[in-house]
C-alpha positions, 0 to 999 in steps of 0.5 A: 829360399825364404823372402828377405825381410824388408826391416832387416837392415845388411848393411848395418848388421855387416857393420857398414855405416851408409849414412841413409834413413831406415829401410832405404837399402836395396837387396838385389840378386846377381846371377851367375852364368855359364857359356853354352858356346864360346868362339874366341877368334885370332884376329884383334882389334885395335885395342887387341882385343879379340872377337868373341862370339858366345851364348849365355845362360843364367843359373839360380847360383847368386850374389846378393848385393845391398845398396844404400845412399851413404856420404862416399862409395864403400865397397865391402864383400862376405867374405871379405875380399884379399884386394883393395875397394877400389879393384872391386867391379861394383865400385868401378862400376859405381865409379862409371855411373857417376861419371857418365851422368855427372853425380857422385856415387856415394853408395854403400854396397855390401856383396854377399858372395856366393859364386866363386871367384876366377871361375868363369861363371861371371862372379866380377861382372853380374856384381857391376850389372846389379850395382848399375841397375840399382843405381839406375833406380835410385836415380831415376834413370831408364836402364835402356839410356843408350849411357847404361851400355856404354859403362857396362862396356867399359867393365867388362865384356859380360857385363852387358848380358847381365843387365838383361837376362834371358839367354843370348849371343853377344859377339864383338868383345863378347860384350854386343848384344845381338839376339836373345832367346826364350829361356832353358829355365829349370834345366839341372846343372852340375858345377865342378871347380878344383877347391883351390886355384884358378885361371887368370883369363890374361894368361888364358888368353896370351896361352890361346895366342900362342897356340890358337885352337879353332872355334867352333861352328856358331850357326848351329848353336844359334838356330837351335836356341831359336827353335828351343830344341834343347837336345840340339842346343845341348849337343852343340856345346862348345868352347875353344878356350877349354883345351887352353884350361886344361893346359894351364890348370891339368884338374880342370881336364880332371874334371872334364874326363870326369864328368863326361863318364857320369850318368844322365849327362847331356853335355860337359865343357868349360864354362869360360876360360875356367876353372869350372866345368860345367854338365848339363843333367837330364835331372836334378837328383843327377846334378845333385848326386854329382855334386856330392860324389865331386866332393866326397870322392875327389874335394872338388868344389861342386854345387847343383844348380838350374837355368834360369831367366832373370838378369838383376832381381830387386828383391827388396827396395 
């Protein structure tokens, strides 16, 4: 990927006005994830939320988002997204920042979208993460400010991860950073979505109350990320909200069966509450070749990809 060019200004060839002196806009990547293990457990808290345990790694598949000063906050995506500003997480993630340090967040942000939406590889949540950190760096304010938390929180239960990077297990809502582990980077993946449609985490979720399926065994996973045995970590893979994807979109098993009859597969599973499934690959040109069968044979959405270990990148300002 060629390096950004710094005099290169997003905002203003997107056509978003940020009231700001050339060359103060901020270009930073947002990576997507997958779930190496999702425990989604029956009992709820008070709110009625459910425990989750997970384990995430990051992927090379990234938003890219541009940040300037401007004289109110506009939230403007490419593709232009079908709802309202106002629903966008970057602006309430923006929004939250402002309340948690008492200044308005008056920033233009433009998000070139890459990952897919309602597709379980975290599009919504590593967008807010960027739009905090870059936030945090035009104000001067340390990202491990105990507040930082507390509005990743209020966004989202992935949100949290993504202010970091490197795999981890999170547990409480999914959003309680718990231990971080040395990074899978470079291991090939291969991503398969239907072309069309989703699944809304809401229903997924109402779905697995009416009929829970058990989570599987956590431990396992945990020590082999910490003894970095890949070929452990791989055959521990697991997600009790998959069977409930299946259920509400039939492709997603479509894929699952799919998947798991290809070649130099090392694990497949739903990344999430879907709709994408994910194979890990032993090689590169086998995640490519999946890709490129996902689409020609079945048109699925599909991509390669590979792990990696950074959280949001500030490429530029």
């Amino acid at each position: 990927m060629p390096a950004p060019n710094p005099a290169f200004d997003p905002l203003r060839a997107a056509g978003v006005r940020a009231e700001a002196p050339q060359g103060r806009f901020m270009l930073i990547t947002a990576p997507a994830k997958i779930n190496l293990y999702l425990g989604v457990h029956e009992q709820t808290d008070e709110e009625g939320y459910h425990g989750v345990d997970t384990v995430m790694t990051t992927l090379d598949i990234a938003d890219t988002l541009a940040i300037a000063p401007s004289d109110r906050l506009m939230v403007k995506t490419v593709p232009e997204a079908d709802f309202p500003q106002e629903s966008n997480s970057a602006y309430k993630a923006a929004v939250a920042m402002g309340e948690a340090f008492g200044r308005e967040p008056n920033f233009a942000i433009l998000i070139d979208k890459h990952i897919p939406i309602r597709a379980g590889l975290g599009g919504p949540s590593t967008d807010a993460a960027a739009t905090i950190m870059g936030i945090c760096r035009y104000w001067g304010v340390d990202p491990r400010d105990e507040r930082i938390d507390a509005v990743a929180r209020s966004i989202g239960a992935d949100v949290p991860f993504f202010l970091y990077g490197p795999p981890a297990h999170l547990d409480g809502r999914g959003d309680t950073m718990r231990e971080m582990f040395r990074p899978l980077t470079g291991t090939p993946v291969a991503l398969v979505k239907p072309m069309t449609g989703g699944v809304s985490t809401v229903e997924a979720y109402r779905r697995f109350d009416e009929s829970p399926q058990p989570a599987g065994e956590l431990e396992p996973m945990l020590d082999a990320m910490r003894a970095h045995d890949e070929d452990a970590v791989f055959s521990h893979v697991s997600n009790n909200l998959a069977p409930v994807a299946r259920e509400l979109c039939p492709e997603i098993g479509e894929i699952l069966d799919w998947l798991r009859e290809q070649p130099d597969v090392r694990a497949v599973d739903v990344c999430g509450s879907g709709a994408t499934v994910f194979a890990v690959c032993k090689t590169q040109m086998a995640a490519e070749k999946i890709g490129i069968a996902a689409m020609k044979e079945h048109g699925w959405w599909a991509q390669a990809a590979k792990m990696e270990k950074s959280g949001p990148f500030i490429a530029v300002g």
